[in-house]
C-alpha positions in Angstrom: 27.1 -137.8 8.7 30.9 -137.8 8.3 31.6 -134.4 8.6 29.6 -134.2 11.6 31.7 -137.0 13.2 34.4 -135.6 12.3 33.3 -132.1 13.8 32.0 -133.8 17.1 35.9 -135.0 16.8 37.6 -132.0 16.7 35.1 -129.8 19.3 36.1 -133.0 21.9 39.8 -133.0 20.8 39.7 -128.9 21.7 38.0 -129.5 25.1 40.0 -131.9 26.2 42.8 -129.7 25.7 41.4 -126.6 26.5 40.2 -128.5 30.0 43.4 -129.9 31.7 45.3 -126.3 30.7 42.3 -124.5 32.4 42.4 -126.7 35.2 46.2 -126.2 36.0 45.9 -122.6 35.6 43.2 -122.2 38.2 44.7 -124.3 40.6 47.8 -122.6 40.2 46.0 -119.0 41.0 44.8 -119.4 44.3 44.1 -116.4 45.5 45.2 -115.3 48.8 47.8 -118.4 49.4 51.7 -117.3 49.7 52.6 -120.5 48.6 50.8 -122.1 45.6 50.2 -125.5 47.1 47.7 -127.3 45.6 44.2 -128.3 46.3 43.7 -131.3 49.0 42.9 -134.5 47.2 43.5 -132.1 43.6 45.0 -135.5 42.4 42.5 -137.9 43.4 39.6 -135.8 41.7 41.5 -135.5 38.5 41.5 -139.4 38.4 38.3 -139.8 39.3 37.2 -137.5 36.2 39.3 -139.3 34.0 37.9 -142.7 34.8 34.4 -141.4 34.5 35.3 -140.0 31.5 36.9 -143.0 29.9 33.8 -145.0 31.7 31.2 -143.3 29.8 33.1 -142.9 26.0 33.3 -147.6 26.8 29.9 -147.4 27.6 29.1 -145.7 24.5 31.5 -148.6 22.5 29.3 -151.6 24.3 26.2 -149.6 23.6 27.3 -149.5 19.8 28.4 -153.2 20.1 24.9 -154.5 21.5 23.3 -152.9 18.6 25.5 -155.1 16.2 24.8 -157.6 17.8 20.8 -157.5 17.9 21.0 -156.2 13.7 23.3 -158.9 13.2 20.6 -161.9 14.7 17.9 -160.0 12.7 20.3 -160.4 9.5 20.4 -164.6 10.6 16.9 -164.6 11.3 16.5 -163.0 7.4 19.0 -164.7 5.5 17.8 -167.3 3.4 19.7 -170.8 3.4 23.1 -171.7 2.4 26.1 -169.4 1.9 24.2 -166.5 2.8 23.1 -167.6 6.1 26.4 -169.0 6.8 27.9 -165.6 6.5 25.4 -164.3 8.9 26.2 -166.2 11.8 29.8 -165.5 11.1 29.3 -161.9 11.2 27.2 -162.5 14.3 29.8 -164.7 15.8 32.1 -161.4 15.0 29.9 -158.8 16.6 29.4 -161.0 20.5 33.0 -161.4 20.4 33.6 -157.5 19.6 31.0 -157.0 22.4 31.7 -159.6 25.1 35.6 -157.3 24.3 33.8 -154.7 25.0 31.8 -155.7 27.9 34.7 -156.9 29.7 36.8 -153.8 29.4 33.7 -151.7 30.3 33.4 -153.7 33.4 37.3 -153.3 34.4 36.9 -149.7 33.9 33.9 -149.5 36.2 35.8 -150.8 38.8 38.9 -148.3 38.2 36.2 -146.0 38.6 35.1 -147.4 42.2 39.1 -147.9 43.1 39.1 -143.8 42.5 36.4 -142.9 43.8 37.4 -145.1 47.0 40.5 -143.3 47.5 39.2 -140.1 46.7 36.9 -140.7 49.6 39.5 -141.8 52.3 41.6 -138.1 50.8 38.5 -136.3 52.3 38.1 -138.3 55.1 41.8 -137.4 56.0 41.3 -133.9 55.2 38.3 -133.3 57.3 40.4 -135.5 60.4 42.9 -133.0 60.1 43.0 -129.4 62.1 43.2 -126.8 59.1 45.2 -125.0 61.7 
């Protein structure tokens, strides 16, 4: 199971590099503009696929962090009195403050994600306002 973590690892390391170097190379090769301007709202896309990104990898963390948290009251529920069960509820103590951590920063990201995708919106708005003449 490690080795195919670490392989999932490396195949998303090499996308993500691979993908902003293909990016810049297409919108660098327009063809058919003299001047290699680029596209309208180019910038406000590329945040709004980075928030998205970063949105879904912190859903993925609270997802992880809610199933701690459920094994963890099962482990409370199945510990037998004394030291054991003491140790329990601190681990489960551990694993809602790991996810209430990761609660909150999933919801902060969900609203960077709106924030984008709001000015995204007023880009195109603009662009379809103004005369491509």
């Amino acid at each position: 199971m490690t080795l195919t973590t670490r392989l999932a690892a490396a195949a998303t390391g090499l996308a993500l590099l691979a993908g902003p170097t293909a990016l810049a190379t297409s919108a660098t090769a327009a063809p058919g503009e003299g001047s290699q301007k680029p596209a309208p709202c180019a910038q406000q896309q590329q945040q709004v696929d980075k928030a998205e990104a970063a949105l879904e990898r912190l859903t993925a963390v609270f997802e992880r962090q809610q199933t701690k948290v459920k094994k963890a009251k099962n482990e409370v529920a199945e510990a037998a009195p004394g030291r054991e069960k003491a140790q329990a509820k601190r681990e489960l103590a551990q694993a809602k403050k790991a996810r209430n951590e990761a609660k909150q920063t999933k919801r902060a990201q969900q609203q960077r994600v709106a924030k984008a995708t709001e000015r995204l919106e007023k880009c195109q708005a603009d662009q379809a306002e103004t005369p491509a003449g």
